[in-house]
C-alpha positions in Angstrom: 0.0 0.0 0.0 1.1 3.7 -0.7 2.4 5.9 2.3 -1.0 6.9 4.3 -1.1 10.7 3.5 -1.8 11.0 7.0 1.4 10.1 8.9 4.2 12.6 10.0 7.3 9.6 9.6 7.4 6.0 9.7 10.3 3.6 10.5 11.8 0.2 8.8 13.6 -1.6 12.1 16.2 -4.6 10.8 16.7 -6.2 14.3 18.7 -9.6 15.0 19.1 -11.5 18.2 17.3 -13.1 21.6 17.8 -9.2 22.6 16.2 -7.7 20.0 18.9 -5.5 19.0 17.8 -2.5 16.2 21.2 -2.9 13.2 19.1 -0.6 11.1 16.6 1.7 12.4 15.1 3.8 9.2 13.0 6.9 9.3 11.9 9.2 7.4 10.3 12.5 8.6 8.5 13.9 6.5 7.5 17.6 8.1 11.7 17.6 7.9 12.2 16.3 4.8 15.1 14.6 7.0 15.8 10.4 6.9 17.3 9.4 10.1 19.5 6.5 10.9 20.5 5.0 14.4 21.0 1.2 15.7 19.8 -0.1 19.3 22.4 -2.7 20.9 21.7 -3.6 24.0 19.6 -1.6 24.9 21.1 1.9 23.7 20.5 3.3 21.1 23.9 4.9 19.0 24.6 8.2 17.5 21.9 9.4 15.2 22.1 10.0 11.7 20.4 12.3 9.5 20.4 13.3 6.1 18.4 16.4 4.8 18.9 14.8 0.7 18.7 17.8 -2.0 15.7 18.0 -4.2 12.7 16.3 -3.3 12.4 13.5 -0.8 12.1 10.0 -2.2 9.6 9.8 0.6 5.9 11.0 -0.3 2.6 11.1 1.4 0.5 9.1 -0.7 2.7 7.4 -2.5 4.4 4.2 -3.2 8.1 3.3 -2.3 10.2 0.4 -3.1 12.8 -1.2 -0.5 15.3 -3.4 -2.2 
């Protein structure tokens, strides 16, 4: 389904382990226009990432997105 027009951000979570740890936490904001990037291992989360990417986001309300 397409992006609800709706939301603010969402986030894509790659996790591994009995602990649940986050290797990849995605988000992109879209009121920002920012994607953020972070990991959680064992139970901290890292140093944030984010990327304000020139031109328009990739990221759309209402719209579909591949992840490949």
């Amino acid at each position: 389904p397409p992006i609800n027009p709706f939301l603010a951000r969402f986030h894509v979570n790659l996790r591994a382990g009995a602990a649940g740890d986050v290797l990849l936490h995605f988000n992109p904001r879209f009121g920002e226009g920012a994607v953020v990037r972070n990991s959680q291992l064992g139970g901290s989360w890292g140093h944030e990432e984010r990327d304000l990417p020139p031109g328009p986001s990739p990221f759309q309300r209402g719209q579909y997105f591949d992840v490949s």
